[in-house]
LONU-219400 format. One record per residue (C-alpha): x, y, z; residue in one letter. Coordinates in nm, 4 decimals, m for minus. Layout:
        X        Y        Z fimar
        X        Y        Z     A
...
This chain:
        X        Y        Z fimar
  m4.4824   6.1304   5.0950     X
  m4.7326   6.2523   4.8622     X
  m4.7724   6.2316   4.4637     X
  m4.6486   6.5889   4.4634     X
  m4.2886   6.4515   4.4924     X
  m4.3688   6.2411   4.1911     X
  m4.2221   6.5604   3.9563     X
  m3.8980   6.6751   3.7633     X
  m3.6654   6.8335   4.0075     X
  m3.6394   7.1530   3.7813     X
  m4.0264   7.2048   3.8898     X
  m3.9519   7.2251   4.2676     X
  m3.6630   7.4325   4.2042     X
  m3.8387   7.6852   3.9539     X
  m4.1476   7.6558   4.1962     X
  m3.9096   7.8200   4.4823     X
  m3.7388   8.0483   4.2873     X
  m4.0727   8.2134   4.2036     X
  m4.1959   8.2291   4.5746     X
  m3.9177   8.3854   4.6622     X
  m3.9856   8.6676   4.3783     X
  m4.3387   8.6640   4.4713     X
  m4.4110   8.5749   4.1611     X
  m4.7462   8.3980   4.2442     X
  m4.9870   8.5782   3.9401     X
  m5.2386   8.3636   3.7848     X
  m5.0429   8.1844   3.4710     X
  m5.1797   7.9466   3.1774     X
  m5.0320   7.6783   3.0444     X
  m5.1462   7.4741   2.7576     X
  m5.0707   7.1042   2.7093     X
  m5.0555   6.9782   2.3517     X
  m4.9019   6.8006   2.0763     X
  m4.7107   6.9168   1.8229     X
  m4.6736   6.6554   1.5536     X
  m4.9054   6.3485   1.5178     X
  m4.7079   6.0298   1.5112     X
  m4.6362   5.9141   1.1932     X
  m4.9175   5.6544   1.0911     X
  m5.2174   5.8618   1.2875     X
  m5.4617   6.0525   1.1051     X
  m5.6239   6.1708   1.4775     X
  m5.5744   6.1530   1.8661     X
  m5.7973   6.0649   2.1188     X
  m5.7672   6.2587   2.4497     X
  m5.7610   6.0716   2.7553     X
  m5.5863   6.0773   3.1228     X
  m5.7677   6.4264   3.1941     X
  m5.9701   6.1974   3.4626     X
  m5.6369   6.1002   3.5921     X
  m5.4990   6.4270   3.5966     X
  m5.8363   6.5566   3.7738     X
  m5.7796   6.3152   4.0026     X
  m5.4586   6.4254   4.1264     X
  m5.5416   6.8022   4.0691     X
  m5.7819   6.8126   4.3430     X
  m5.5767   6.5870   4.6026     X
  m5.2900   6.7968   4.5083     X
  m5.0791   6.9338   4.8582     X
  m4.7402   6.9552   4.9420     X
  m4.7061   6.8241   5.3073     X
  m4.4666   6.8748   5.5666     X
  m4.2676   6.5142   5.4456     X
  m4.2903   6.5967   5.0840     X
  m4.1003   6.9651   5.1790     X
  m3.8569   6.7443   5.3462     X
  m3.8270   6.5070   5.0709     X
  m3.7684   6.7866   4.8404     X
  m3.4909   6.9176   5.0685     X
  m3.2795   6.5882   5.1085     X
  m3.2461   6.5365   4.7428     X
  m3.1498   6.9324   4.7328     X
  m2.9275   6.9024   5.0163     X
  m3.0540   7.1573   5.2055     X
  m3.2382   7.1914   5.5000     X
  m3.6226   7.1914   5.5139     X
  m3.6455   7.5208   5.6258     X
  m3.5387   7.6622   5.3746     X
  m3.7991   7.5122   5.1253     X
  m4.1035   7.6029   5.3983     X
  m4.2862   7.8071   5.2023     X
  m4.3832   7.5011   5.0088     X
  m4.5339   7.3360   5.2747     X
  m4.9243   7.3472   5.2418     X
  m4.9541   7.4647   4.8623     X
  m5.1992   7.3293   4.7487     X
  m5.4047   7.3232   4.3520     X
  m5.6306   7.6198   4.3578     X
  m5.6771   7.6333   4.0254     X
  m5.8898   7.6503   3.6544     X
  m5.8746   7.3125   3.4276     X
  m6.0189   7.3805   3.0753     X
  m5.9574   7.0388   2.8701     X
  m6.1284   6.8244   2.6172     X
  m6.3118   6.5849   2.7379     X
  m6.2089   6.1948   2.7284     X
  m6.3148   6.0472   2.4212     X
  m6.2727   6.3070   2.2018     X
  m6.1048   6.2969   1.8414     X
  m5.8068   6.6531   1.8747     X
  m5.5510   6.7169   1.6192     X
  m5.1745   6.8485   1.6023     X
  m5.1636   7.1878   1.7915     X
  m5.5109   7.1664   1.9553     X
  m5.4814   7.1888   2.3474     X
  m5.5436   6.8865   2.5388     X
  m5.5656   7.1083   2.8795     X
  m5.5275   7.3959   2.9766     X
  m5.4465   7.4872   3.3790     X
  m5.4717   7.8661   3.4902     X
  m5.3437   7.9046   3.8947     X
  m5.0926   8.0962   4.0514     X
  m4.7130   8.0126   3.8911     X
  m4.5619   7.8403   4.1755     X
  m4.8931   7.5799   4.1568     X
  m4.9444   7.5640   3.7847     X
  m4.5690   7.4889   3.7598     X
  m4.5137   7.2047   4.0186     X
  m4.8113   7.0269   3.8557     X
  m4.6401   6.9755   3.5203     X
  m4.4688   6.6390   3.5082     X
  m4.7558   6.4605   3.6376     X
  m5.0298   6.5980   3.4234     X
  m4.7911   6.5657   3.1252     X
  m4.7153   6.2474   3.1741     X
  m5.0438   6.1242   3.2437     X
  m5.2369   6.3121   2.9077     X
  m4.9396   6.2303   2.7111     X
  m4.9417   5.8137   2.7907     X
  m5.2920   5.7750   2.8038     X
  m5.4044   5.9315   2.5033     X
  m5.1283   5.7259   2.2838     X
  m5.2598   5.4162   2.4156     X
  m5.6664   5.5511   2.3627     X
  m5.5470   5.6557   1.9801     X
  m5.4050   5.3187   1.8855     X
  m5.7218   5.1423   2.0784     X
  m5.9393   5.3339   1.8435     X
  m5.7498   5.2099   1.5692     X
  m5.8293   4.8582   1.6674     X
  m6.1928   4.8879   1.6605     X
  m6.1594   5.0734   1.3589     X
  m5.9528   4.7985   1.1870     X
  m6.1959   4.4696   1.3189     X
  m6.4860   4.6576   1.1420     X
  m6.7355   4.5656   1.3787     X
  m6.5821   4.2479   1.5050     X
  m6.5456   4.2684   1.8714     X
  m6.1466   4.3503   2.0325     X
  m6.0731   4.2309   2.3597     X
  m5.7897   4.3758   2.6067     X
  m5.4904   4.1009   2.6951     X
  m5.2232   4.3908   2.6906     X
  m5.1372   4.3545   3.0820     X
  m4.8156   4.1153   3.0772     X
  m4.6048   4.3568   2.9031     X
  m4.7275   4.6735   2.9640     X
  m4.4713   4.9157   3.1052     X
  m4.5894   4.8281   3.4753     X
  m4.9696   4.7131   3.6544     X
  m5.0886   5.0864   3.6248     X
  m4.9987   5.0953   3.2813     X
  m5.2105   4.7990   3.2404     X
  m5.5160   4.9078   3.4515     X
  m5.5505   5.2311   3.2195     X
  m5.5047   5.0207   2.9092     X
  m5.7820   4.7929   2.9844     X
  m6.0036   5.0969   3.1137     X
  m5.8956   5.2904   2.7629     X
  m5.9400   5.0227   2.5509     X
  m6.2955   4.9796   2.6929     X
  m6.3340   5.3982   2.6852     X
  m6.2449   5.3536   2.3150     X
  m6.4920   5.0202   2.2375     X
  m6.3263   4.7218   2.3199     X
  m6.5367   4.4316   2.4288     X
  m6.3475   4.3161   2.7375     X
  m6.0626   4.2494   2.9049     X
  m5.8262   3.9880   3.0737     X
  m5.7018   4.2223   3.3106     X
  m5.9026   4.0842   3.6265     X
  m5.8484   4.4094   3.8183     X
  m5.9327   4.6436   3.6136     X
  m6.2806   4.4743   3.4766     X
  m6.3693   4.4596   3.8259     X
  m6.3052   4.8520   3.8693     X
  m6.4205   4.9357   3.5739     X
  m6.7288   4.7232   3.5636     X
  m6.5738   4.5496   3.2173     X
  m6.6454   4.1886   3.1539     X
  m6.3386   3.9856   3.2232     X
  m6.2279   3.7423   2.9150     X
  m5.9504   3.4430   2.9530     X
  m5.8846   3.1319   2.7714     X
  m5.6126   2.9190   2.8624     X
  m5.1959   2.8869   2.8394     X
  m5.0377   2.6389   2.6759     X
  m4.8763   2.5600   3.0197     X
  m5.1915   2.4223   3.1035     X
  m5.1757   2.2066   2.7943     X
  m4.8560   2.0538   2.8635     X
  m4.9270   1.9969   3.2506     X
  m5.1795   1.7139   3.0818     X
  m5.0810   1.4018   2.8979     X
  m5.2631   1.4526   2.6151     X
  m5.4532   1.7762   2.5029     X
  m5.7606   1.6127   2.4690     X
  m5.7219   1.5554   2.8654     X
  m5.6561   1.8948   2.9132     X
  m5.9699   2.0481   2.7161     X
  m6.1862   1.8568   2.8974     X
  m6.0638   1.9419   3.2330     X
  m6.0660   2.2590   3.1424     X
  m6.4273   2.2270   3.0335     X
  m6.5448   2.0047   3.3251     X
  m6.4045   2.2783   3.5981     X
  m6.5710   2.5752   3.4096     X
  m6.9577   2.4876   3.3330     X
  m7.0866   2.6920   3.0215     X
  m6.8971   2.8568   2.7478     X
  m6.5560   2.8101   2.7021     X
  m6.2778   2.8693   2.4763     X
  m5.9894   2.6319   2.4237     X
  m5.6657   2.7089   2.3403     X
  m5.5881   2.4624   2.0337     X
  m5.2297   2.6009   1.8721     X
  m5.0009   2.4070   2.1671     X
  m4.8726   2.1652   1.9160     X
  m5.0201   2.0704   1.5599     X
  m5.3316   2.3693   1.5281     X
  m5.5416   2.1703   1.3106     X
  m5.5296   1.8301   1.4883     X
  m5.6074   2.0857   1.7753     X
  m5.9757   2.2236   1.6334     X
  m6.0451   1.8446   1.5977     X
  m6.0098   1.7573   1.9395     X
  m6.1745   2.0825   2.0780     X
  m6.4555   2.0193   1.8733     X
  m6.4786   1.6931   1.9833     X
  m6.4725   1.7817   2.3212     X
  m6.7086   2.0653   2.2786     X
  m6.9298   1.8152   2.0636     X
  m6.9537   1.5471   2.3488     X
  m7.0256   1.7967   2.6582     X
  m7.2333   2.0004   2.4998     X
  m7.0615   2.3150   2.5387     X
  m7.0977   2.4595   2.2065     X
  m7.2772   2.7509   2.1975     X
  m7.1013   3.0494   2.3120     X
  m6.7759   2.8568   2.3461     X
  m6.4870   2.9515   2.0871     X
  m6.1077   2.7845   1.9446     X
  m5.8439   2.9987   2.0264     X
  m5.5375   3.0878   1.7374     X
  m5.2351   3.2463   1.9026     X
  m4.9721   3.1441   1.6416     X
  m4.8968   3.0812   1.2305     X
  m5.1051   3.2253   0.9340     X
  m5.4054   3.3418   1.1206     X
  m5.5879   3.4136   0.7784     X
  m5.4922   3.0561   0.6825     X
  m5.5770   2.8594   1.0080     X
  m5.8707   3.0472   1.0661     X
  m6.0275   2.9329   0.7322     X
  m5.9272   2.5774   0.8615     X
  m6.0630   2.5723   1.1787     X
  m6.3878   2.7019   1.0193     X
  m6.4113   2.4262   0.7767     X
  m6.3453   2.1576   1.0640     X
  m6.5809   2.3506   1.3100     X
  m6.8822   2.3393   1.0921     X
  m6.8249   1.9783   0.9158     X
  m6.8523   1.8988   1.2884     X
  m7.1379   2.0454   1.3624     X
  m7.0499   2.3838   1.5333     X
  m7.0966   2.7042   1.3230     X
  m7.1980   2.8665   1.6236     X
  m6.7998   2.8137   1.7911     X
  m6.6382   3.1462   1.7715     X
  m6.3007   3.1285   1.6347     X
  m6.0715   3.4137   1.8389     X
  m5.7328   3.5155   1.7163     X
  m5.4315   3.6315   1.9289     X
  m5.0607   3.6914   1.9621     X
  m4.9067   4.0320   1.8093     X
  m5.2205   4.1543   1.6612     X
  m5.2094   4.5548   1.6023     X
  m5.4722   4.7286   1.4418     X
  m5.2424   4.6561   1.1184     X
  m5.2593   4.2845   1.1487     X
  m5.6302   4.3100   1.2378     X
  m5.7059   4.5109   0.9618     X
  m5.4804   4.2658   0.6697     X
  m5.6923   4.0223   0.8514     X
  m6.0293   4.1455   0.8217     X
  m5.9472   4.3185   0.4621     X
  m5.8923   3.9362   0.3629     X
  m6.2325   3.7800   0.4919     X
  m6.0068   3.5524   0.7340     X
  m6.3347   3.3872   0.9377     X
  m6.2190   3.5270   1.2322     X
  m6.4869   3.6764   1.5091     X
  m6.2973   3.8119   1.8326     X
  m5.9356   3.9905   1.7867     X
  m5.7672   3.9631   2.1233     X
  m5.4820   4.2396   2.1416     X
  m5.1927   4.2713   2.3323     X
  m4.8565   4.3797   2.3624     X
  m4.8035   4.5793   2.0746     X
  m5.1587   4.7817   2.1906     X
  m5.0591   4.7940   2.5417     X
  m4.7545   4.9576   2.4705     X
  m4.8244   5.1612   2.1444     X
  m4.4993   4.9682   2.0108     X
  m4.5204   5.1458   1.6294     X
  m4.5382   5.5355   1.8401     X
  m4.4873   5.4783   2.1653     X
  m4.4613   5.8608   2.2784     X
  m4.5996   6.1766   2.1514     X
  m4.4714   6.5125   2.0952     X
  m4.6335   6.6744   2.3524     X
  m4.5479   7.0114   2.5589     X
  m4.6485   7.1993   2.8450     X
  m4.5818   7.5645   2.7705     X
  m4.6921   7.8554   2.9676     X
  m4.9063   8.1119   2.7373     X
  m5.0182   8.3944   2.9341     X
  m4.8329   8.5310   3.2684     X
  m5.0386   8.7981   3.5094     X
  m5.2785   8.8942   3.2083     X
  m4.9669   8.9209   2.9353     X
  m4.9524   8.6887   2.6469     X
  m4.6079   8.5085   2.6093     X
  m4.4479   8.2848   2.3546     X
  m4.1688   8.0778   2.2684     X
  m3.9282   8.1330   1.9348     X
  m3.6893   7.8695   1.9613     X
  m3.6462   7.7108   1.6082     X
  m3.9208   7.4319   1.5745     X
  m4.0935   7.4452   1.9166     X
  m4.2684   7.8244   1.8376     X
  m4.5875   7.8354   2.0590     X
  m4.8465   8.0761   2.0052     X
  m4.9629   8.2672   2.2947     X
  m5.2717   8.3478   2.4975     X
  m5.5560   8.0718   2.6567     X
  m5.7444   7.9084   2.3504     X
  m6.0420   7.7400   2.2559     X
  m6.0922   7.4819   1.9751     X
  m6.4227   7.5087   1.7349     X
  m6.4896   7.2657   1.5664     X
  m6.7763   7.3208   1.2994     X
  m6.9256   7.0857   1.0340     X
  m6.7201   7.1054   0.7008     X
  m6.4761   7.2958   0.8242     X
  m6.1823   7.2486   0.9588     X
  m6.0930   7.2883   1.3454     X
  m6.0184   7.6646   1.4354     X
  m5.7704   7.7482   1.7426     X
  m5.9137   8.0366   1.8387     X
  m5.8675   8.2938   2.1484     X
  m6.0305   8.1684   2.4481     X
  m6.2351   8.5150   2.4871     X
  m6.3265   8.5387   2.0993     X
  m6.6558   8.5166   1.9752     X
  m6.7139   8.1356   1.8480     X
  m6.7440   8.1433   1.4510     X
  m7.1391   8.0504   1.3657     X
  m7.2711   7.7062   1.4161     X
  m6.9536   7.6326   1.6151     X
  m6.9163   7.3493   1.9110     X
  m6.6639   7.4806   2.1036     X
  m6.4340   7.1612   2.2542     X
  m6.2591   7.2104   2.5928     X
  m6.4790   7.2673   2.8610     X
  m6.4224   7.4147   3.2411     X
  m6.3348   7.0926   3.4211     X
  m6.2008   7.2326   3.7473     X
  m6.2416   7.6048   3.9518     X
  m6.0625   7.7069   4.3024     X
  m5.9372   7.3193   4.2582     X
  m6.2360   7.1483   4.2566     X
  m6.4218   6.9817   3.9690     X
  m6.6816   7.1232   3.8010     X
  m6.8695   6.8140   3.7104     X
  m6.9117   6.4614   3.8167     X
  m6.6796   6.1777   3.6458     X
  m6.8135   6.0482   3.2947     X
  m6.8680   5.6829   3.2365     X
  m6.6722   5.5007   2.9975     X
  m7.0067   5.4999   2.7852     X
  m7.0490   5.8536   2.7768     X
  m6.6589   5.8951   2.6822     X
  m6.7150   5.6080   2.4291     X
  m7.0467   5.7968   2.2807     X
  m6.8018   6.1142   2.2439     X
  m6.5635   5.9182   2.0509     X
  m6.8181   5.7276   1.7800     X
  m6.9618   6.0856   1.7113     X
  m6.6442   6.2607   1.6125     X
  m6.4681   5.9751   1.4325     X
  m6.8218   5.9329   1.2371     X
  m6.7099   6.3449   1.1439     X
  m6.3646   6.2605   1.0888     X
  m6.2617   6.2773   0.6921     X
  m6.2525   5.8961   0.5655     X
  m5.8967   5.9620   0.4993     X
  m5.7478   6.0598   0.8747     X
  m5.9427   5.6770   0.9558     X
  m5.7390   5.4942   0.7281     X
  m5.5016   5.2708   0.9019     X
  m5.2424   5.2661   0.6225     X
  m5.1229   5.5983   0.5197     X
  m5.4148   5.8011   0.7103     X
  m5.4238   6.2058   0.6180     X
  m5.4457   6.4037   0.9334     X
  m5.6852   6.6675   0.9134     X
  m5.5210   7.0385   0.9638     X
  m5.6975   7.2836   1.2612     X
  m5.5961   7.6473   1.1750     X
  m5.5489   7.9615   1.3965     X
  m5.8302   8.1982   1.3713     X
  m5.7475   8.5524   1.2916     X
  m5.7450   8.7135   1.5923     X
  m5.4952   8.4461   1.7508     X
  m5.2886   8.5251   1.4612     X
  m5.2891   8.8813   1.4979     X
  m5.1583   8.8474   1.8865     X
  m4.8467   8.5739   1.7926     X
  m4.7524   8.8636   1.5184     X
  m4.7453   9.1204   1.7682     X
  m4.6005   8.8956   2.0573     X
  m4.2929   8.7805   1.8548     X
  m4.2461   9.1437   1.7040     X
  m4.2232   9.2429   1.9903     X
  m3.9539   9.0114   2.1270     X
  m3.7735   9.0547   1.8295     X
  m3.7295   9.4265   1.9101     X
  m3.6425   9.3399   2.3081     X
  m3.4052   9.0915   2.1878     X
  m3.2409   9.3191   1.9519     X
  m3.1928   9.5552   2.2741     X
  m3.0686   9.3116   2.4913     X
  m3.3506   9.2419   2.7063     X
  m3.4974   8.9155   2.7227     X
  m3.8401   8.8678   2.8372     X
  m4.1479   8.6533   2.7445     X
  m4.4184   8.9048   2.7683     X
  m4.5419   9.1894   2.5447     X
C-alpha cells in the first residue's frame, strides 16, 4: 500500500465518479490561506519539497485499488480504472523560504481532474503543517535578535515526522541546531544536547554528576544546573568547569523560574569565577514571545533553546488554508458560498518594491519592475529543478523579511501587509459570479462561465 491511500475518502470517490464521466480535462487548483492567524504579520511557505516529493512517486497500484475497495465495500473491479494513475502533472508554487500573505497561492497543480483531485489531502496537509511551524520558527529568530535558537521541539511534537520537519524548518528558517539526532544527521544540522535532570538525580550529589558528565564528554559542555537550588547550581558548574578546564565553549543551562532573573545571577557568579566566556542557555516553554520579553529586557542570556510550544505552533496551531479548483478544461470557475468566495483562473503573485503584492492572472503581463513569486516546479510529473538547500531557502527568507514593513515583524500586535487583485483578475471574478448569479436564478447550477 502506497501513500496514495493516505487521502480523504471523498477524493477516491469524486476521483471515480469523474472517470466514469470522462471527465479527465486538465484542471487547476490553487492552495492558499485565507486568513493569517491572529498574531502573524506574514507566512513562510514550506512543505512544497514534501509535496514534490510525493508528486513525482505518486501511483495508485494494484493493492492501493484494493485498499480503496474494502473500505468502500465493493469489489476491486469495480474501482480498476484507478489502478496505474499516476501524477502527470504542472506544480507552480513559491518556493520554500519565502515570506506570502493572506490570499496569495502557496501552489498551484494543473493535471487531469481525476489526478489533481486524489492528490489533495496530502499536499494540503503537508503545505498547510509545515509552513505554520516555518512562520512561528521565523518568529523565533526574529525575537532572539541575533542570539542563536536551537531546535529541542521533538518530545512533543504531534509524532517523529512532525519532529524531523520541525528541526529541518527551524534550520530552513535560521536556527542554529538541533537536538533531534535524526534529523541533524539528514539534514547535515549540528546536533545540540545538554543533560536531564534524571541524570542529576541518578548521582549523589550534583557536583558528582557534572563531573561525570564532563569526564565522559572531553571538550565543551553544558551542564544542566536548575535540578534543585539554580544558584547553588552555577556555583558548582563553575567549579567544575573551573577545575577541568572546560570553560571555553562550555555553557549553564536554565530550564525553570525567572529566566530574566536567574540569568543575571548566573552571570554575576560565572564571571566573579572567572568564566565570562560560559554561555548561559535558556530553556523550557520559550516561544518567540518569551524570547522576545527576554531579550527586550537585556536578560544575559546567549542561546534560546525552543521547544514544545514551537514544535507544535501551540498559540495557531492550524491555518485557514483551502484547496479550491479555479479553472476546469480552459473555463474559469469560482466559489460563492458566504465567506469562502474564491476568485477564479491560475494566478501569479508580483511582488514589487513599495508596493504591495498584486494577485494577478497567471497569463497577464507582470506590472514594471515586478519579481514574479511562484515558479514552475514540476511538468508531465517530474521536477523542473534540483532540490534547494536549506541555505538557499534560508537566503530566500532573510531577503524578503528584510522587505517586509517593520510592522508585519513585530511579534506583539504585528500588521499584516494586504496583496491586492490586479485589474484584470478582477474583471474575470465580476464576470464569473455574474454569471452564476444569472444560472442560479434559472435553476442551473454550474461552476463555469
Amino acid at each position: 500500500m502506497s501513500d496514495a491511500t493516505t487521502t480523504d475518502l471523498y477524493e477516491v470517490t469524486m476521483a471515480m465518479a469523474y472517470l466514469n464521466e470522462g471527465m479527465t480535462a486538465p484542471a487547476t487548483f490553487s492552495l492558499f490561506v485565507r486568513d493569517l492567524p491572529p498574531g502573524r504579520g506574514f507566512l513562510v511557505s514550506a512543505g512544497l519539497e514534501s509535496a514534490l516529493d510525493f508528486l513525482s512517486a505518486f501511483r495508485v497500484d494494484p493493492e492501493d485499488t484494493r485498499t480503496f475497495a474494502e473500505v468502500l465495500h465493493r469489489p476491486a473491479r469495480d474501482l480498476a480504472a484507478l489502478t496505474g494513475l499516476e501524477f502527470t502533472g504542472e506544480v507552480r508554487a513559491v518556493p520554500e523560504g519565502r515570506v506570502v500573505l493572506a490570499g496569495e497561492p502557496l501552489l498551484e497543480i494543473t493535471a487531469p481532474l481525476p489526478q489533481a483531485q486524489l492528490v489533495e489531502t496530502y499536499v494540503l496537509n503537508q503545505l498547510s503543517h509545515q509552513t505554520a511551524i516555518a512562520s512561528k520558527a521565523a518568529r523565533c529568530v526574529l525575537a532572539a535578535a541575533g542570539h542563536p535558537v536551537v531546535d529541542f521541539s521533538l518530545r512533543r511534537t504531534h509524532g517523529t515526522e512532525a519532529g524531523f520537519q520541525c528541526a529541518r524548518l527551524g534550520a530552513m528558517t535560521g536556527f542554529a541546531g538541533t537536538s533531534n539526532v535524526a534529523a541533524a544527521a539528514a539534514c547535515g544540522l549540528p546536533a545540540i544536547g545538554t543533560m536531564a535532570h534524571s541524570f542529576v538525580e541518578a548521582f549523589a550529589s550534583e557536583e558528582e554528576a557534572f563531573r561525570a558528565f564532563a569526564q565522559t564528554h572531553p571538550g565543551p559542555v553544558t551542564l544542566l544546573v536548575d535540578t534543585y537550588d539554580t544558584r547553588q547550581g552555577v556555583r558548582t558548574a563553575a567549579r567544575v568547569l573551573h577545575d577541568l578546564g572546560y570553560a571555553p565553549g562550555s555553557a549553564v543551562r536554565l530550564d525553570s523560574g525567572d529566566l530574566g532573573a536567574l540569568a543575571s545571577e548566573a552571570r554575576t557568579i560565572l564571571d566573579r569565577a572567572g568564566l565570562p566566556e560560559v554561555r548561559i542557555v535558556a530553556s523550557g516553554s520559550l516561544d518567540e514571545y518569551a524570547v522576545d520579553r527576554l531579550v527586550r529586557s537585556q536578560a544575559p542570556i546567549d542561546v534560546y533553546a525552543v521547544g514544545t510550544r514551537v514544535g507544535v505552533s501551540a498559540d495557531a496551531p492550524y491555518l485557514d488554508s483551502a484547496y479550491k479548483m479555479v479553472q476546469y478544461d480552459g473555463r474559469p470557475v469560482m466559489k460563492l458560498s458566504a465567506a469562502k468566495v474564491t476568485a477564479p483562473g491560475p494566478k501569479q503573485i508580483y511582488r514589487r518594491p513599495g508596493h504591495p503584492d498584486l494577485i494577478a492572472l497567471s497569463d497577464e503581463p507582470p506590472p514594471p519592475d515586478s519579481q514574479p513569486v511562484l515558479e514552475t516546479a514540476m511538468r508531465h510529473g517530474q521536477r523542473t529543478a534540483a532540490r534547494p538547500t536549506l541555505a538557499e531557502s534560508r537566503e530566500r527568507l532573510t531577503a524578503d523579511l528584510a522587505d517586509l514593513p517593520h510592522a508585519a515583524r513585530l511579534i506583539e500586535h504585528p500588521i499584516a501587509p494586504k496583496a491586492v487583485p490586479s485589474a484584470a483578475l478582477t474583471v474575470l471574478t465580476e464576470r464569473v459570479r455574474d454569471r452564476l448569479h444569472v444560472l442560479a436564478a434559472a435553476g442551473v447550477h454550474t461552476g463555469s462561465t
